[in-house]
SEVOBA-106190 format. One record per residue (C-alpha): residue number from 1; residue in three letters; chain; x, y, z. Coordinates in pm, 1 decimal, m for minus. Example, Ala and Ser with C-alpha at 12.3 -4.5 7.8 and 13.67 -1.06 7.14 Angstrom:
2
   i  aa ch        u        v        w
   1 ALA  A   1230.0   m450.0    780.0
   2 SER  A   1367.0   m106.0    714.0
END
This chain:
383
   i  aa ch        u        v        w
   1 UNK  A   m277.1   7866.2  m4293.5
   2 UNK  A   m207.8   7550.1  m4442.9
   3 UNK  A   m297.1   7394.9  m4160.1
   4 UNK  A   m576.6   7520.9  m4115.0
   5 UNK  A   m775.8   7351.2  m4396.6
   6 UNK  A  m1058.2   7145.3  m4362.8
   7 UNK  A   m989.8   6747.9  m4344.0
   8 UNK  A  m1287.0   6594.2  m4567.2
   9 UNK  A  m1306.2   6301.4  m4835.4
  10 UNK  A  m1437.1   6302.9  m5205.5
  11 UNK  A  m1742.4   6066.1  m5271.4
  12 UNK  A  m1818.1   6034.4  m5641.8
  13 UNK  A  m2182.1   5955.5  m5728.6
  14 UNK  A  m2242.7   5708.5  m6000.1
  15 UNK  A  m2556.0   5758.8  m6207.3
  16 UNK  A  m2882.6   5639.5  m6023.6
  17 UNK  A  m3126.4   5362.3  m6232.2
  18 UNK  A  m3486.6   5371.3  m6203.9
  19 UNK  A  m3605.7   5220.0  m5942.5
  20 UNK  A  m3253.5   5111.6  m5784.9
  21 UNK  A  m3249.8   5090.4  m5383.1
  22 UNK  A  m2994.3   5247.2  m5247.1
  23 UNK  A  m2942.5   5318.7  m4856.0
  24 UNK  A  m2951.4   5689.9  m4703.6
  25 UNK  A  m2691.1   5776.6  m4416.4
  26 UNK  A  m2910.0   5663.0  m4154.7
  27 UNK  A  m2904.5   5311.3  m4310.8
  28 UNK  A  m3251.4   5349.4  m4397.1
  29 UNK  A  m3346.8   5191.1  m4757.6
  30 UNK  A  m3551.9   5383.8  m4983.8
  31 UNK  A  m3676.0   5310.3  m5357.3
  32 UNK  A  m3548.1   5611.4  m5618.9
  33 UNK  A  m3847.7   5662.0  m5853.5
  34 UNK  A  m3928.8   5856.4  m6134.9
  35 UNK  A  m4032.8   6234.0  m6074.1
  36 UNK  A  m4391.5   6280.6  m6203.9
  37 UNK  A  m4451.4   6608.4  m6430.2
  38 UNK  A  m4384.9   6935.4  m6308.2
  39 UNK  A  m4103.2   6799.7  m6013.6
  40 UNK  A  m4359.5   6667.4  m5782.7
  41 UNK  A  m4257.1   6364.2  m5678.5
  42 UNK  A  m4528.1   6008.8  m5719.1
  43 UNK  A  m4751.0   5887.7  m5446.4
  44 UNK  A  m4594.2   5550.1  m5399.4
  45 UNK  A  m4926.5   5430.1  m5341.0
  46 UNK  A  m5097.7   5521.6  m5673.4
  47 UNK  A  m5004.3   5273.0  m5951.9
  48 UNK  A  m4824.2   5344.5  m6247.1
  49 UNK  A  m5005.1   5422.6  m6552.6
  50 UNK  A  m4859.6   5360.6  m6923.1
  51 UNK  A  m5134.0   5565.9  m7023.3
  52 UNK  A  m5096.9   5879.1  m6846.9
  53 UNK  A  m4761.5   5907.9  m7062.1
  54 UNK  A  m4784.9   6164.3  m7382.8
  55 UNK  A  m4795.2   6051.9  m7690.2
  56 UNK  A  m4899.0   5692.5  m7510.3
  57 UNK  A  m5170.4   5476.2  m7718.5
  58 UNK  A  m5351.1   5227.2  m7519.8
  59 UNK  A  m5378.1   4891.4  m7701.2
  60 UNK  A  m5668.9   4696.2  m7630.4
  61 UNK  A  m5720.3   4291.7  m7709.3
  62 UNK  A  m5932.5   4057.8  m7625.9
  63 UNK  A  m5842.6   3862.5  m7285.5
  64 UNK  A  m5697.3   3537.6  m7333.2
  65 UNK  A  m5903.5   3206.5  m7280.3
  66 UNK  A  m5764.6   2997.1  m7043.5
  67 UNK  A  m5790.3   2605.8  m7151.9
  68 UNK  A  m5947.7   2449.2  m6921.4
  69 UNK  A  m5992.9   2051.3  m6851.5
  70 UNK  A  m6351.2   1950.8  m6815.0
  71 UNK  A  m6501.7   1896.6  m6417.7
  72 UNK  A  m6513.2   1481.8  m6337.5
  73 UNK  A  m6842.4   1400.5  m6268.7
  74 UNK  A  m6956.1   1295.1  m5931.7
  75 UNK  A  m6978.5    911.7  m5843.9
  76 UNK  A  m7229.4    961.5  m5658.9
  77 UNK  A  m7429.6   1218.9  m5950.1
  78 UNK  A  m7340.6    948.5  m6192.7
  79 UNK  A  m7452.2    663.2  m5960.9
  80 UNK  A  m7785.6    867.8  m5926.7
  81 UNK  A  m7798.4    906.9  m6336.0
  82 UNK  A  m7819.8    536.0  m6346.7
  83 UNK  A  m8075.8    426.3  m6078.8
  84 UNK  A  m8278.3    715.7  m6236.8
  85 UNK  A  m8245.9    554.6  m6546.6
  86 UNK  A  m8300.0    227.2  m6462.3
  87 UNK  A  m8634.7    329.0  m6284.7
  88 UNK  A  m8773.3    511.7  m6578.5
  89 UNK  A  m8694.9    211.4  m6797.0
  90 UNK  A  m8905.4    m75.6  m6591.5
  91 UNK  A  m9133.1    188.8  m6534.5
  92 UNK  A  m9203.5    211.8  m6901.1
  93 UNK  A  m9230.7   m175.1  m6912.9
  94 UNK  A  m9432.4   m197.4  m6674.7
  95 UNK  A  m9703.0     33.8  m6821.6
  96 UNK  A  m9680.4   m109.7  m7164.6
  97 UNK  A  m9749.7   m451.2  m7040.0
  98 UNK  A m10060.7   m316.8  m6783.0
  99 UNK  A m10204.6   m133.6  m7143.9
 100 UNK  A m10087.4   m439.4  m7346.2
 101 UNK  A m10285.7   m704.7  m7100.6
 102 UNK  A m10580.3   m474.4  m7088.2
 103 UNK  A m10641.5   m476.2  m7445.5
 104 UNK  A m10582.2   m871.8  m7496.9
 105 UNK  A m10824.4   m928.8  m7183.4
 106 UNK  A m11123.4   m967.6  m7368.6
 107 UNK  A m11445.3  m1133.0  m7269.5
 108 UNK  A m11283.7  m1444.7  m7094.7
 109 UNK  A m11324.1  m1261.5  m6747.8
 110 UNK  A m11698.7  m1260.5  m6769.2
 111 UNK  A m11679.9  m1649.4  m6889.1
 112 UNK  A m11502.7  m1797.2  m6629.9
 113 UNK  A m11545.0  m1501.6  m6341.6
 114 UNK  A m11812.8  m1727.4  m6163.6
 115 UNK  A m11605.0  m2038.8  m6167.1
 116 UNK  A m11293.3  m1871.3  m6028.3
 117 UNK  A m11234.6  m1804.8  m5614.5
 118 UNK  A m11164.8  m1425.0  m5456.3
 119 UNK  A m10765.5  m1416.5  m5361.0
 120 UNK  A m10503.3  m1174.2  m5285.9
 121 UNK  A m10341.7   m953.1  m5520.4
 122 UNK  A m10046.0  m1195.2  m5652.9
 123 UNK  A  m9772.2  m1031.5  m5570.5
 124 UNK  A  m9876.0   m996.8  m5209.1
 125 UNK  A m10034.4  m1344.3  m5138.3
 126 UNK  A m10052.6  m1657.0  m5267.3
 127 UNK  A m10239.6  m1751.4  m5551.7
 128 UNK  A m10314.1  m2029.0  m5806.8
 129 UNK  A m10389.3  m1980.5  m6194.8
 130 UNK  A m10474.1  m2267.2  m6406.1
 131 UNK  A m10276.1  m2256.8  m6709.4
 132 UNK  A m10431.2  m2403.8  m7051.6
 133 UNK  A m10254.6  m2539.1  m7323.5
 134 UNK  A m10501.4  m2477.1  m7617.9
 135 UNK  A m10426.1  m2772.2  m7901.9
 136 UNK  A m10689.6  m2568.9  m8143.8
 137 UNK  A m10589.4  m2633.0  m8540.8
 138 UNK  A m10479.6  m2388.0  m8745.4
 139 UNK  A m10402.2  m2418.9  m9081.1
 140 UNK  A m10022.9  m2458.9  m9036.3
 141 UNK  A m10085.1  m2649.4  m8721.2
 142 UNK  A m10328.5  m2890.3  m8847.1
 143 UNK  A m10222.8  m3261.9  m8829.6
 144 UNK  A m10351.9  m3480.2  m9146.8
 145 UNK  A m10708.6  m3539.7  m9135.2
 146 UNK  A m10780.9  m3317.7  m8805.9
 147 UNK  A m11044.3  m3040.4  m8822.5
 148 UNK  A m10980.0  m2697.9  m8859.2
 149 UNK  A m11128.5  m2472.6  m8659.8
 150 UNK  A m11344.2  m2713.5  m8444.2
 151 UNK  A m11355.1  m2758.0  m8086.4
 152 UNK  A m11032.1  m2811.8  m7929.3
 153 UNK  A m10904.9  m3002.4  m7608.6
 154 UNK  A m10625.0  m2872.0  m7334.3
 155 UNK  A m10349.0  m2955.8  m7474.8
 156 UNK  A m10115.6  m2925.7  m7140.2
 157 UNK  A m10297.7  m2873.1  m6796.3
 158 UNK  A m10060.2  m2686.0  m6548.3
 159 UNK  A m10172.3  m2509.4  m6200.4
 160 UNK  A  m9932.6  m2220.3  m6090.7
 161 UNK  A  m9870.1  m2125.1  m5678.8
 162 UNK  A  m9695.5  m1758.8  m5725.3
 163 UNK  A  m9707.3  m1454.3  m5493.9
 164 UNK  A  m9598.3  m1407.7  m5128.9
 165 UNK  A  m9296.3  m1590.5  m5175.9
 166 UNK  A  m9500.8  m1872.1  m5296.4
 167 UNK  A  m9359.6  m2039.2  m5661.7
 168 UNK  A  m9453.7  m2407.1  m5755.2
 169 UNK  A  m9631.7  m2589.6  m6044.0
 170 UNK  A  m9820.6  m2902.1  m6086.5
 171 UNK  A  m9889.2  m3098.0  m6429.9
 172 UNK  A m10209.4  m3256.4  m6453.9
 173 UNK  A m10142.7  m3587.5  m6741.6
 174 UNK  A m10421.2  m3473.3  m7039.6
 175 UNK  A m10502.3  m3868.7  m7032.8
 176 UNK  A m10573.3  m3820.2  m6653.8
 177 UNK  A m10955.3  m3987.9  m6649.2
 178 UNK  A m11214.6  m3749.7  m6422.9
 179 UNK  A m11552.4  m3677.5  m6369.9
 180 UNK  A m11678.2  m3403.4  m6548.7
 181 UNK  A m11991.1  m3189.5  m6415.7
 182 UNK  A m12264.6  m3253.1  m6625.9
 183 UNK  A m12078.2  m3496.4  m6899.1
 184 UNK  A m11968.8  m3800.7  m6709.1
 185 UNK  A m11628.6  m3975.2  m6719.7
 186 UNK  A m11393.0  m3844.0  m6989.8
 187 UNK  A m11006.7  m3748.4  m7004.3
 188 UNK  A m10938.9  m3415.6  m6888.2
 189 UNK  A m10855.5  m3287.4  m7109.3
 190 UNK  A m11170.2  m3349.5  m7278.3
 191 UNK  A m11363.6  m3097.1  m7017.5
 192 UNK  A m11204.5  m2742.6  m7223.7
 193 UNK  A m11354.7  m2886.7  m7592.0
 194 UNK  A m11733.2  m2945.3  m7418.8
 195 UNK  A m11710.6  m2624.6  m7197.8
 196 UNK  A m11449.3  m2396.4  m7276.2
 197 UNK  A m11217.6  m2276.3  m6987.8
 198 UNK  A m11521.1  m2218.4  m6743.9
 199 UNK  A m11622.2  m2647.6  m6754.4
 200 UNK  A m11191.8  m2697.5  m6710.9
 201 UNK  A m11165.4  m2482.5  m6449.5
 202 UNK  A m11490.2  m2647.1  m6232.0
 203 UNK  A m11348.9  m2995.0  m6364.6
 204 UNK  A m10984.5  m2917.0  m6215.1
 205 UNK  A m11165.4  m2760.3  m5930.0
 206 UNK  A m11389.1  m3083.4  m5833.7
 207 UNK  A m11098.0  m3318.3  m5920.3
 208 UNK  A m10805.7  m3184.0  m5709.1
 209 UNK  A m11020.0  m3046.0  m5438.4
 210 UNK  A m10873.9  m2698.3  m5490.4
 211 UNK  A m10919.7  m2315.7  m5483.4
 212 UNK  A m10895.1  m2175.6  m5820.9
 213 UNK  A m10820.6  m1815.7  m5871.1
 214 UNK  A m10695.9  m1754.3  m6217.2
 215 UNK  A m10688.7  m1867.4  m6573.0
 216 UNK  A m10453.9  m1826.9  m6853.6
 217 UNK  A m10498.3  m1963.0  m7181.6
 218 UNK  A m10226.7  m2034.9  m7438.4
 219 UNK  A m10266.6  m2128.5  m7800.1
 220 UNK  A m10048.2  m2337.1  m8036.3
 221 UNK  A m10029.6  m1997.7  m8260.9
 222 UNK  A  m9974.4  m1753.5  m7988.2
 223 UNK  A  m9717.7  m1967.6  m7820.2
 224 UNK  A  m9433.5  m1981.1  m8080.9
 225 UNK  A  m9523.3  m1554.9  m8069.4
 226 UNK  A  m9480.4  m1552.0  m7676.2
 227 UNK  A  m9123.6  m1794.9  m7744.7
 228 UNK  A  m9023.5  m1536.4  m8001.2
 229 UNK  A  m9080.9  m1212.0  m7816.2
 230 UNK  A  m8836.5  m1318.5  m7512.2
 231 UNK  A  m8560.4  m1391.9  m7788.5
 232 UNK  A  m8554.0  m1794.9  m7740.7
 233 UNK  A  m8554.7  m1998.6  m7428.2
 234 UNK  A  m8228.6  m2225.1  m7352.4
 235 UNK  A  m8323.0  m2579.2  m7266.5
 236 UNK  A  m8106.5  m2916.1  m7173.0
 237 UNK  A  m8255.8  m3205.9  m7321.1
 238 UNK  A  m8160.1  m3556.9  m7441.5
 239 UNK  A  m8165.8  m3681.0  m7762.2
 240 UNK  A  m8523.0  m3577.2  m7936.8
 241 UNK  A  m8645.1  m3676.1  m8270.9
 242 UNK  A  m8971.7  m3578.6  m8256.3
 243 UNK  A  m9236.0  m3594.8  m8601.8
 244 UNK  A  m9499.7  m3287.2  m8517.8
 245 UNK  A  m9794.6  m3303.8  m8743.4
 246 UNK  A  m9683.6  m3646.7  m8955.4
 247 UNK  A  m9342.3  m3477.2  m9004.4
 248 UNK  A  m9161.6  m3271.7  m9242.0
 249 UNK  A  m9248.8  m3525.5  m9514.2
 250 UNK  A  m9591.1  m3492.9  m9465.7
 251 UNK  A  m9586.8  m3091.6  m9446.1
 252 UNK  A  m9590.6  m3124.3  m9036.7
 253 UNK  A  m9238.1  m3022.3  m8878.9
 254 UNK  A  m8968.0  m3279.2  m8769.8
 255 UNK  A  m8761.8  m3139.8  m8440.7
 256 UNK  A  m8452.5  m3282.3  m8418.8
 257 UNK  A  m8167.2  m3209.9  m8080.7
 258 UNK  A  m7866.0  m3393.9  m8017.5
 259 UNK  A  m7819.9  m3457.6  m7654.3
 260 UNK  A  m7699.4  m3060.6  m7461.8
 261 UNK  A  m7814.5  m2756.7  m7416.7
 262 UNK  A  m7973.4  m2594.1  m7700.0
 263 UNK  A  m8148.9  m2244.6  m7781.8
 264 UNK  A  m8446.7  m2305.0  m7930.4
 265 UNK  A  m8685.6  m2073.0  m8102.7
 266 UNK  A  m9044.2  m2023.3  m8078.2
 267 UNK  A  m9136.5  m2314.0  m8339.7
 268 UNK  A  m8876.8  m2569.6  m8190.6
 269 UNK  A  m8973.8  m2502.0  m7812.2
 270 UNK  A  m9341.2  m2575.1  m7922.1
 271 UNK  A  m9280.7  m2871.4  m8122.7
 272 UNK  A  m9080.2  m3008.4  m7795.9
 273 UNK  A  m9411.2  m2937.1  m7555.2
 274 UNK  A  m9600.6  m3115.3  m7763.8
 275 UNK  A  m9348.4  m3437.8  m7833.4
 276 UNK  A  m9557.6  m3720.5  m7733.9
 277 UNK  A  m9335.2  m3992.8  m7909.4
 278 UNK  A  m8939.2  m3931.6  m7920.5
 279 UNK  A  m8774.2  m4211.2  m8152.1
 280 UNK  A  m8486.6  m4169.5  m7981.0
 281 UNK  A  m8632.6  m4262.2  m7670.0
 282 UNK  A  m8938.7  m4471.4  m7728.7
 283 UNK  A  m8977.7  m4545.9  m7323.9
 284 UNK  A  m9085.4  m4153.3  m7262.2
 285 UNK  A  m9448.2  m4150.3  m7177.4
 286 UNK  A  m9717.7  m3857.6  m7106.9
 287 UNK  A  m9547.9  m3773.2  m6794.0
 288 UNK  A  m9236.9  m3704.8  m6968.8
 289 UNK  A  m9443.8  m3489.1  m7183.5
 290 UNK  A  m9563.0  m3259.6  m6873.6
 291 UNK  A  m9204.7  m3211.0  m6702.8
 292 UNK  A  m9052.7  m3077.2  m7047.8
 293 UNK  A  m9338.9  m2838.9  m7031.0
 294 UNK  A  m9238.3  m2743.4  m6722.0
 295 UNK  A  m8881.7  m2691.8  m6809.4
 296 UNK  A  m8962.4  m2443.7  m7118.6
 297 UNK  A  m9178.9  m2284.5  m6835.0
 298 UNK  A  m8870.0  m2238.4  m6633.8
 299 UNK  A  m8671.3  m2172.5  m6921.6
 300 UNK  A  m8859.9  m1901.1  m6989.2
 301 UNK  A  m8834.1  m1756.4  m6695.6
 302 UNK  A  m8485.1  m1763.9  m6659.6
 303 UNK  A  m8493.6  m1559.1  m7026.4
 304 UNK  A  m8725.8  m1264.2  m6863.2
 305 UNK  A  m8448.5  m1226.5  m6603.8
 306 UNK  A  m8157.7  m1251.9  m6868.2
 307 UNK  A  m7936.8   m881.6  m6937.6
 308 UNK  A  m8073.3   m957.0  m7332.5
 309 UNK  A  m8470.4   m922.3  m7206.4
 310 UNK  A  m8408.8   m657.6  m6970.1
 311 UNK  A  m8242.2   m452.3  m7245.7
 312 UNK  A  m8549.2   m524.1  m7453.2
 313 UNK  A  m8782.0   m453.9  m7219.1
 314 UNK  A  m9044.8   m251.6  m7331.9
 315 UNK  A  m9052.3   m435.4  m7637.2
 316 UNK  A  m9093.2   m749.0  m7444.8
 317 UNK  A  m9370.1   m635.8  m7193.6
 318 UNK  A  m9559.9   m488.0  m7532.4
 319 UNK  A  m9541.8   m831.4  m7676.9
 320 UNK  A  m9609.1  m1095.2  m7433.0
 321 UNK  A  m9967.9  m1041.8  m7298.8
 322 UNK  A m10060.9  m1040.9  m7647.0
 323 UNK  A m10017.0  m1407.6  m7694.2
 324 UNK  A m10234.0  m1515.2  m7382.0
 325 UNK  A m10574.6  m1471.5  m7300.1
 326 UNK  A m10669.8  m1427.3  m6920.6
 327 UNK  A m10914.7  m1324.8  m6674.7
 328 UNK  A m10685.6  m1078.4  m6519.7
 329 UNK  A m10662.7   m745.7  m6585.7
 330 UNK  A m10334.5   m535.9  m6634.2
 331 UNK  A m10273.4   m483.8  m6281.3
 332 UNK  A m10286.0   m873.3  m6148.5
 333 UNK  A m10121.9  m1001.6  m6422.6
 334 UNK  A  m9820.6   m793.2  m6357.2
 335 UNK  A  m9824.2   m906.1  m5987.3
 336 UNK  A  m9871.1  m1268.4  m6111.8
 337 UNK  A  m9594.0  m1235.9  m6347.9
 338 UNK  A  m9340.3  m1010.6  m6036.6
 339 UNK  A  m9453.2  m1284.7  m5765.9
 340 UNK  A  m9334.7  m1590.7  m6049.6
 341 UNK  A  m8991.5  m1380.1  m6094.2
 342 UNK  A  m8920.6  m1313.1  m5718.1
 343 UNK  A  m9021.3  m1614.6  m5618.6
 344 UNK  A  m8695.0  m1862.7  m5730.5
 345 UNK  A  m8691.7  m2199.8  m5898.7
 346 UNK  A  m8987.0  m2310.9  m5704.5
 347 UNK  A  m9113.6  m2693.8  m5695.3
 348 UNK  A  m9212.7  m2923.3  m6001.0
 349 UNK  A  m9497.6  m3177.5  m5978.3
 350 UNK  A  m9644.7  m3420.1  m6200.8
 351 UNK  A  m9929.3  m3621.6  m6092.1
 352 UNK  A  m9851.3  m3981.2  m6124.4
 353 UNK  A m10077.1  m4203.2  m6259.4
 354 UNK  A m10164.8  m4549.8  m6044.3
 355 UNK  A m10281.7  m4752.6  m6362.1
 356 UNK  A m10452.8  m4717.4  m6702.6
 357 UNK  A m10843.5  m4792.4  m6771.3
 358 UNK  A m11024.1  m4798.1  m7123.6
 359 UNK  A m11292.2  m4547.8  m7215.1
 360 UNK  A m11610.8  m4635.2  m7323.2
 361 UNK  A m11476.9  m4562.5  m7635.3
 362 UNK  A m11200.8  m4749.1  m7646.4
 363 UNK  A m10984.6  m4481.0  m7564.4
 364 UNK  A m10715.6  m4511.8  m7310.5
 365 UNK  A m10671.2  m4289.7  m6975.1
 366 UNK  A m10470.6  m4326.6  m6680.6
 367 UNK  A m10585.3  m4355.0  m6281.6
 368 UNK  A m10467.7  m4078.3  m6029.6
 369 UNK  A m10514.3  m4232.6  m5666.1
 370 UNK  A m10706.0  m4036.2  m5404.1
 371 UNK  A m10367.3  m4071.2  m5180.9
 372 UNK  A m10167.3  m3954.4  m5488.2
 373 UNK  A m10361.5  m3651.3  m5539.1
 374 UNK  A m10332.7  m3549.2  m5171.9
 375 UNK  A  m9984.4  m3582.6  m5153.1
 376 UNK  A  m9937.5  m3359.6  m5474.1
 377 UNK  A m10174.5  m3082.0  m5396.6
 378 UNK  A m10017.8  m3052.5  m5044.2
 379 UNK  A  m9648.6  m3008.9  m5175.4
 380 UNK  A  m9827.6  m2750.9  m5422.5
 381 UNK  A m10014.1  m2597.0  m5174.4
 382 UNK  A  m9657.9  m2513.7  m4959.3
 383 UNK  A  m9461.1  m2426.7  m5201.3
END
């Protein structure tokens, strides 16, 4: 019997884990999970839920905030920001100056209209304004003994070639002897006291044998204003010692500039136009006198397109056709004043004198040849 008992082997089971693996005879592998209540066993494919426990309390909280690090902006969005930007900001100017002009225009337009020639919108074409250098006494301006308030002569004479890529400027000497319509022979200068700016422009007109199509008029008060309002000009000059008005002693003003460069306000750049006499250099003549006024010209120009202007801006387009007086409305003068900016350094010309003659009344003026005057207005005329 013994024989005949069964051959077999003992397998002891060791306790199963929750969700231990464990391999069934046919080498399969299968997950042991948890029965669910009542025996049946869970659909693998439904998800476990704390909740359905008894006795389980769900917990809620608020969900977490993740920390997150702010988006970089866009080159190109921030590239747009800034042209955006800068448009709005000229645009600005550029209204504030067209309101600004509009209100200093005045009546001078319907004084001098007939007198002046039909031309192109300035920044499109070429045109010419005569510029006027008013030497009219204020008060604080006044020079001992000179009449306040009376009629007053040009000062500086300067004609202007902007627009259409055109930039140049030509001086005209104030001792310059011409014929003027309806008064004889006088210094030019002579033709703005008897007439106003309508008699200078037809004198300039007659003289230079030239198309006129502008005028701007600058005073010795607004001037110093105009100086101001672009922050200073920066000049190179040589020694000047110049006595304005008799001097400081005598309650005029005394400029005084060591050879350099030199940033000058509105009150120094004014007194330096006007420097007739320089005791440091007692050779400089009339003609000297005209290319330093065109120098503080182009120093002012080189201001408008300085970062400081551009920054003030609106301020500065507010300001500065306040301090002229000029035919042209809003509009042209903010062509004239694009067409002088785009237009470069442009060409400088004095007309030089041939000679001196005495006046009738014993004043002394200088002789402009025919051939000089030719030579000069066709430089002008090209550049």
């Amino acid at each position: 019997m013994a024989d005949d008992k069964p051959d077999y082997k003992v397998y002891r089971s060791r306790p199963r884990l929750p969700g231990r693996r464990e391999e069934d005879g046919a080498g399969a592998v299968r997950e042991l999970r948890e029965p669910r209540e009542g025996g049946a066993p869970r659909d693998p494919q439904q998800p476990r839920r704390p909740d359905a426990v008894p006795g389980y309390e769900r917990r809620t909280r608020p969900p977490r905030r993740r920390f997150r690090l702010p988006r970089r902006p866009r080159i190109g969005r921030v590239l747009r920001w800034v042209v955006g930007l800068l448009i709005a900001w000229i645009a600005l100017s550029a209204i504030l100056f067209m309101v600004s002009a509009e209100i200093r225009r005045g009546d001078l337009a319907d004084q001098v209209g007939p007198e002046l020639d039909a031309g192109p919108w300035p920044l499109v074409g070429a045109s010419t304004i005569l510029v006027l250098g008013s030497d009219a006494r204020t008060k604080g301006l006044a020079e001992p003994g000179s009449q306040i308030g009376g009629p007053s002569r040009s000062d500086s004479i300067m004609l202007i070639r902007t627009g259409g890529g055109a930039n140049a400027s030509l001086s005209i000497p104030r001792d310059t002897v011409v014929d003027i319509p309806g008064s004889g022979t006088n210094k030019i200068n002579a033709a703005y006291a008897i007439g106003g700016a309508r008699l200078a422009v037809r004198t300039v007109k007659q003289f230079l044998g030239i198309k006129v199509n502008h005028v701007v008029e600058v005073s010795f008060d607004d001037f110093p204003q105009l100086i101001d309002a672009l922050g200073g000009v920066t000049v190179r000059t040589p020694c000047v010692v110049s006595k304005i008005n008799g001097g400081t002693a005598n309650g005029g003003y005394t400029l005084r500039l060591k050879r350099g460069e030199h940033e000058l306000n509105g009150k120094q750049a004014l007194a330096l136009a006007r420097t007739r006499k320089n005791e440091c250099r007692p050779a400089e003549n009339d003609l000297t006198r005209a290319r330093r006024q065109q120098q503080i010209v182009a120093a002012m120009k080189d201001k408008v397109t300085s970062f400081e202007t551009f920054v003030r801006l609106p301020w500065v387009s507010w300001a500065a056709p306040r301090t002229i007086r000029s035919d042209m409305g809003g509009t042209t003068l903010l062509g004239v004043a694009a067409g002088t900016l785009l237009g470069g350094s442009g060409t400088q010309i004095v007309l030089k004198p041939s000679g001196g003659i005495t006046l009738s009344d014993g004043g002394a003026g200088l002789i402009v040849s025919d051939q000089e005057k030719e030579r000069a207005v066709a430089r002008f005329l090209r550049g």
